[in-house]
N, C-alpha and C positions, 0 to 999 in steps of 0.2 A: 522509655515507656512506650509500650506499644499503643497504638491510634487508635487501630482498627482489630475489633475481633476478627477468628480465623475466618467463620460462615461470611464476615459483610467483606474481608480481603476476596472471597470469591466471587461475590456475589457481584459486587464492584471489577474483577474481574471478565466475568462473563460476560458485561456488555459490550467485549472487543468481538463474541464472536457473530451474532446475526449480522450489523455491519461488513466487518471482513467477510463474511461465507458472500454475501452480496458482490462487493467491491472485486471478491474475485475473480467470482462468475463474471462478474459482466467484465471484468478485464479481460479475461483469457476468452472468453466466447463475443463479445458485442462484435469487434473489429471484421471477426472470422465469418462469421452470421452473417452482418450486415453486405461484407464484400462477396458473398458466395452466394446466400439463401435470397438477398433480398439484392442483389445484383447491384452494388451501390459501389460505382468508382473508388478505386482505392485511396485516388488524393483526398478528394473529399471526407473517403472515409477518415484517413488521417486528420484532417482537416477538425473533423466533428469531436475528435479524440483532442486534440491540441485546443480546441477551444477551452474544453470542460476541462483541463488543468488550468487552462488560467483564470478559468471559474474558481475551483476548488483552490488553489493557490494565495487569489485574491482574497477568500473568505476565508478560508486559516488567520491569513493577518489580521483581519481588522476584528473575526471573533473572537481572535487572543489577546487582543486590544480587550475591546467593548467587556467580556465577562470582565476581566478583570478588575472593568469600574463597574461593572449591573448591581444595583439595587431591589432586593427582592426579598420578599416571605419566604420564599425558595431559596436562598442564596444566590449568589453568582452564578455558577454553574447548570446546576438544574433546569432552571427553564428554559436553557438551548438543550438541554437531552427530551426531557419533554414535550417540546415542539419540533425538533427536528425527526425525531424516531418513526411515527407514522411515516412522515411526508419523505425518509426515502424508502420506505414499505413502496410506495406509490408510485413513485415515480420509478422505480428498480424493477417495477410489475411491468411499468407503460411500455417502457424503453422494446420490450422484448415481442409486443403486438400490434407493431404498425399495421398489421392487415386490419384491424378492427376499426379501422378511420379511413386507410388508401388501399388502391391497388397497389399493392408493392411490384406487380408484375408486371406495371406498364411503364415500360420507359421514358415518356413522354414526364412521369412525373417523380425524374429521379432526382430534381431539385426540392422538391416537396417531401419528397424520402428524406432528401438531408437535413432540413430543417428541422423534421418531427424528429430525426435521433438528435439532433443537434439539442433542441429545447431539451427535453426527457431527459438524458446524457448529463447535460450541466444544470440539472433540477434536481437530479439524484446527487452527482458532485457539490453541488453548493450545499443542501441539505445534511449530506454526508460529512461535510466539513463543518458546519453549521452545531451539530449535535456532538461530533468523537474531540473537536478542539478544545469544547470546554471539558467534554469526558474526560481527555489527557491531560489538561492544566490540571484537573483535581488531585494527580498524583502527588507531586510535594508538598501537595495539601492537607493529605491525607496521610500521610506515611514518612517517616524521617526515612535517614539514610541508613541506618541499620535495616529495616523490613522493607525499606523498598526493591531489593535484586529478588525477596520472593516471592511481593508483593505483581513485579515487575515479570518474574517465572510465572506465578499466575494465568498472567497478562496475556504472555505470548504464547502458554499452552493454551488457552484460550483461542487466539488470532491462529494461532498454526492449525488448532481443530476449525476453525473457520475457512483453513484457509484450503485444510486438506476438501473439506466439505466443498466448499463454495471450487477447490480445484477440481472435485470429480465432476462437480456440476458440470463447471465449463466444461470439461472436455466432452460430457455427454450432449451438450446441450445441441449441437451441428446435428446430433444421431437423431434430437428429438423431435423435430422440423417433418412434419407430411410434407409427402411430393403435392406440387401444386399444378399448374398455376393457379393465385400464388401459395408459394410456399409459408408455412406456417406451424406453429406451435404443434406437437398432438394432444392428443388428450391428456398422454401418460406428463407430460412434457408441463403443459398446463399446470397440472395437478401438484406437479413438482414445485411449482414454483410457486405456487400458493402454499406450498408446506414451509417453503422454506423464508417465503414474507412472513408467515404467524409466529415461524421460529425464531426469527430475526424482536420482533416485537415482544415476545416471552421471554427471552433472554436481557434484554433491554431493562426489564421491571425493575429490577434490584436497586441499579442506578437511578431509574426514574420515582424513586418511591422511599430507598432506604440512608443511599450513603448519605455522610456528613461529612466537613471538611471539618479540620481543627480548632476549637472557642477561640476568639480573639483574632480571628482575620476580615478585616473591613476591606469593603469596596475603596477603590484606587482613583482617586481623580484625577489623572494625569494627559496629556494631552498626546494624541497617536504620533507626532511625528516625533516628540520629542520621545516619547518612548522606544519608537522604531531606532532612534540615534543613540539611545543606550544601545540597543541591543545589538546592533552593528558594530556600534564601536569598542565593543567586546570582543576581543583577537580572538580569541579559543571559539566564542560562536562563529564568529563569521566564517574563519576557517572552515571549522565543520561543517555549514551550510556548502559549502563550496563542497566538499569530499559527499557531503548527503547528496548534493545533486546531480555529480559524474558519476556515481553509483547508480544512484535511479535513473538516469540514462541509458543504461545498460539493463539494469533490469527488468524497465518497464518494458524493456524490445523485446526480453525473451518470455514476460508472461504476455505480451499479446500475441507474440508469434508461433508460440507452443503448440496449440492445434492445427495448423497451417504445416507446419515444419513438419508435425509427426505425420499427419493425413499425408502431404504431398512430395515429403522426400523422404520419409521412412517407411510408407505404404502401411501405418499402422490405420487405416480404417474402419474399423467397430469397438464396438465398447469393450471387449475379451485383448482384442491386441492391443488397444490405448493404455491400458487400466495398469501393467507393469512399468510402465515407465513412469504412468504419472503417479502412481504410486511409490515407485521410487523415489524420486524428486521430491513430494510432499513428504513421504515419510521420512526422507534424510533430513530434510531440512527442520522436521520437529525433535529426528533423536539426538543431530548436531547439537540442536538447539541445549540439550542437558552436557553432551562433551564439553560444548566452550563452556558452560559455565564452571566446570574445571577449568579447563585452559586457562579462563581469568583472575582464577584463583592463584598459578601459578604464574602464568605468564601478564598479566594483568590486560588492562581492555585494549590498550596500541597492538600490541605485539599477535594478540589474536583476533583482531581486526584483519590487521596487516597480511596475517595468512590465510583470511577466510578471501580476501580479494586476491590476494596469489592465485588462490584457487579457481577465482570466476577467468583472470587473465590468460591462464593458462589453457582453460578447458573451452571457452563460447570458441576460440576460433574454429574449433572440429565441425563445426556444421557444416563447412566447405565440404569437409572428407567423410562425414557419419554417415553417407550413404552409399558410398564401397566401403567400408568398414562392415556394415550390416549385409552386403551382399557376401560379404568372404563369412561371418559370427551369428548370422541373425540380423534378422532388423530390429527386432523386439530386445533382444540383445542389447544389441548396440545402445541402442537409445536408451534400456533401463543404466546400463553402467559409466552413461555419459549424464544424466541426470543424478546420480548420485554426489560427487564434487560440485555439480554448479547445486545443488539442494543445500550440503552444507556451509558453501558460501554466501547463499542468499541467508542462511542461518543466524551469522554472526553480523551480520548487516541488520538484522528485525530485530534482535536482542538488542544492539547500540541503541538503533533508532527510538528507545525508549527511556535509555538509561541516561546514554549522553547527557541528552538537554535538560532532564530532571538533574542529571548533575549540575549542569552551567547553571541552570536556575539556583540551586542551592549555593554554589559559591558565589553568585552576585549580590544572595541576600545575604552569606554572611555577612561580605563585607561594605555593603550598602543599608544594612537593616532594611530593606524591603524586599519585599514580596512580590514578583512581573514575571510567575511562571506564566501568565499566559498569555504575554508579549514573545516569550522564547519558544513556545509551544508554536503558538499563531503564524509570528513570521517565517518559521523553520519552510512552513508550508509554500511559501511565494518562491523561494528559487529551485525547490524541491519538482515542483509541479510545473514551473519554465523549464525547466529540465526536460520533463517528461514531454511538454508539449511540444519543443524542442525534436522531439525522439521521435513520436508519433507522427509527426510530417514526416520526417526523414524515412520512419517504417514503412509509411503509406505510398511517397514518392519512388522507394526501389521498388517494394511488389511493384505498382501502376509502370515503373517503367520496364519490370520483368515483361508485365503483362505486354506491353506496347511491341518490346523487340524481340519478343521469342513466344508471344502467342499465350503463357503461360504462366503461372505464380511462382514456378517451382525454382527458378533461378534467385526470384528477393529472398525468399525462403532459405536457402542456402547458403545466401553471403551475408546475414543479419550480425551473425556471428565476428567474422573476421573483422568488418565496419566498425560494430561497438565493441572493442577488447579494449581497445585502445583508452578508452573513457575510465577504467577502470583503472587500469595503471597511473593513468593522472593521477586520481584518490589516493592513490597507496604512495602517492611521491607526496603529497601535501598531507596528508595524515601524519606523516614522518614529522612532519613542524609542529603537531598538536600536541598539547598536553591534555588527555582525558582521564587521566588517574589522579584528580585531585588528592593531597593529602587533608579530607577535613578536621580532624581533631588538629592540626598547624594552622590550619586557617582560623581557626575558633580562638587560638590561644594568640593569635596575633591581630586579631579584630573584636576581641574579647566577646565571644560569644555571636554575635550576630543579632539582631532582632527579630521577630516575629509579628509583620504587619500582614 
C-alpha cells in the first residue's frame, strides 16, 4: 500500500536539496577560500575542517538516538527539521564573511581567523546534522520497501541537483571574491548567496510543514548506549560503516581539493574554462545516477557498488600525471574526461548511501519487531565524519607541507590522488564480506512478518 502520495514523495524529496546545494558549496569552496583569499595556514585550515566532522559526526549519533524517543505535537522528526533549517541558512551565510567582524588581512590575527571558521564551520555542521538526521530517519517511516528506490531516486535527483547547484557555486565562489586588502565577497557573489540561503529555506517547507510518518509509530524509550550496542553489534551495519568511511575518505579529499587541483595544476582559472569539467563530474554523477539503477536491477546493489569503486581506484591516481596529459589533449580536456568515471563512481556511492541503511534498518525491525531507523541513521554519521576528519588533516598537512618545500600548493594538489586510492580498494575488499541485497519477503516469512513499532 503506498504511504505517501506522488506530490508529498517529492515534496519530502526536496528537502535534500537547499542543504546539499549548501554542504557543497562550502565543501568544495570553504578550504580553497579560506587557504587562498583569506590567507589561513593550510594545517589549520585542515584542522577547522576536521573539527566540524566530529561535530557533525557526534550529532548524527545522538540525534538518531534522541528523535527516535522525541515526544511531540510534531512527531519525532519535525521539530529538528524545523529548528535546524534556518540556523544553517545562518550560519552557511556567516562562514563565508569573516571580513565583516576581522581584518582577515592582517596576520597577526590568523588565530582569530581560525576560530571564527572554526565556530561558523561546526554551527553549520552540527545544525546540518541536527535537521537532515531526522530528515533521513523519516524514510522507513514513511515509505516501505517497494516505493522506497523511487522514493529514494527522488531523493538523490534532488541532492545531485543540489549538488550540481551548490557544485557550480563552489567552483565559482574563489572567482567571486574582490581584490583586497582584505579580500572579500562581491556584490554579484553576495547576492548569490543570499539566493541560495532563501532557496535552501523554500525547499525545506514541504518537510517542515507537510510530511507525515506512518499511524502507529510511538516514541522509543531506550537508552543511547544500549541502543548504540545494537547497532554495532549488527555485522552487516558495522561492516558498512567501515566501507562508508574508507569511501568518504577519499571522497571528501577530492571534493575539497577540486578547485585547487583544477586552478593550480590544470590552469583552468575562470569561470568559461572551470565550467566543462565541473560539469562533467556533476553531470556524470547525476546521469550514472539512473545507469546504476539498472545495473542494480540486474546486477544487484554488491556487484554495482563494487564497480562504481573500481572506478574511483582506478581513476584518483592520474592526478600525478593529468597535467602532461592536458599539455599533450588540452587541459580542459583532460580534466572533463578524467571527471567523468570519478563522477560515476561517486554516483553509485550517494545512491547506496541512502538505501543501505534504510535497508539494515528494515531488516532489524523485521526481525526484532522494532523500529531504530534513527539509531542506524544517526550513528552511520560518527565513523563517516572520523573519516573524513581523518582526511581533512592529512589534506591540509600535504598542501602546508607542499607549501613549506617548494614554495607552493601545486605539488599537495597533485599527489591527493595517488595518497587516497588506496582507501578505496580497502572498501571494495570488505564490501566483498557484506551482504546488501537482503531477501525481504524470506525474512517476513521466517520472522512472521515483523512488527511495526
Amino acid at each position: 500500500m503506498t504511504m505517501l502520495s506522488l506530490p508529498k514523495k517529492i515534496g519530502y524529496s526536496m528537502g535534500r536539496f537547499g542543504p546539499t546545494l549548501l554542504m557543497t558549496m562550502i565543501t568544495i569552496s570553504a578550504f580553497y577560500v579560506y587557504g587562498t583569499s583569506f590567507q589561513l595556514n593550510w594545517f589549520l585550515n585542515g584542522l577547522s575542517l576536521a573539527l566540524s566532522y566530529v561535530v557533525i559526526g557526534l550529532t548524527h549519533w545522538y540525534i538518531g538516538y534522541y528523535s527516535d524517543s522525541l515526544k511531540s505535537r510534531w512527531g519525532r522528526r519535525r521539530p529538528f527539521v524545523v529548528i535546524g533549517t534556518p540556523c544553517i541558512v545562518i550560519s552557511a551565510f556567516l562562514i563565508f564573511v569573516p571580513n565583516w567582524f576581522l581584518d582577515t588581512a592582517n596576520p597577526a590575527l590568523e588565530l582569530t581567523l581560525f576560530l571564527y571558521y572554526t565556530v561558523f564551520l561546526c554551527l553549520f555542521k552540527f545544525f546540518y546534522a541536527f535537521a537532515m538526521t531526522a530528515h533521513q530517519a523519516w524514510l522507513p517511516e514513511i515509505t516501505d520497501e517497494g516505493e522506497r528506490p523511487l522514493t529514494s531516486g527522488f531523493m538523490n535527483t534532488f541532492n545531485f541537483a543540489g549538488d550540481t547547484t551548490g557544485g557550480v557555486m563552489g567552483f565559482m565562489t574563489p572567482l567571486l571574491f574582490a581584490a583586497g586588502p582584505p579580500e572579500q565577497l562581491s556584490e554579484l557573489g553576495l547576492t548569490l548567496l543570499l539566493i541560495f540561503c532563501a532557496i535552501t529555506l523554500l525547499f525545506m517547507l514541504p518537510s517542515m510543514i507537510v510530511i507525515r510518518a506512518r499511524p502507529g509509530i510511538e516514541p522509543i524509550e531506550r537508552n543511547l548506549r544500549e541502543e548504540t550496542r545494537v547497532a554495532v553489534g549488527n555485522k552487516t551495519f558495522l561492516r558498512w560503516t567501515i566501507v562508508v568511511g574508507l569511501l568518504s575518505f577519499t571522497l571528501i579529499a577530492i571534493s575539497q581539493s577540486l578547485v585547487g587541483f583544477l586552478r593550480q595544476v590544470m590552469f583552468l582559472d575562470s569561470i568559461e574554462a572551470l565550467m566543462p569539467a565541473a560539469l562533467a563530474m556533476l553531470g556524470s554523477t547525476i546521469a550514472f545516477f539512473y545507469i546504476w539503477l539498472t545495473g542494480i536491477r540486474r546486477l544487484g546493489k554488491k556487484r554495482s557498488l563494487i564497480v562504481g569503486i573500481v572506478l574511483l581506484a582506478l581513476f584518483t591516481p592520474l592526478t600525478l600525471v593529468l597535467r602532461e596529459i592536458g599539455s599533450l589533449v588540452g587541459y580542459a580536456l583532460a580534466a572533463t574526461l578524467f571527471f567523468i568515471p570519478i563522477g560515476a563512481g561517486m554516483s553509485i556511492y550517494y545512491l547506496m548511501s541512502y538505501v543501505v541503511p534504510a535497508d539494515i534498518a528494515q531488516v532489524d525491525e523485521i526481525v526484532t519487531g522494532e523500529n531504530r531507523s534513527g539509531i542506524y541513521a544517526g550513528f552511520l554519521g560518527v565513523p563517516l565524519n572520523l573519516f573524513q576528519a581523518l582526511s581533512s588533516v592529512l589534506l591540509g598537512a600535504l598542501i602546508e607541507l607542499s607549501v613549506i618545500f617548494s614554495g607552493s600548493e601545486l605539488s599537495g594538489f597533485m599527489w591527493w590522488g595517488p595518497v587516497y586510492a588506496p582507501f578505496v580498494l580497502a572498501a571494495a575488499l570488505i564490501l566483498r564480506r557484506i551482504n546488501i541485497d537482503p531477501d525481504f519477503d524470506a525474512l517476513r516469512k521466517e520472522h512472521g512478518g515483523g512488527a511495526h513499532t
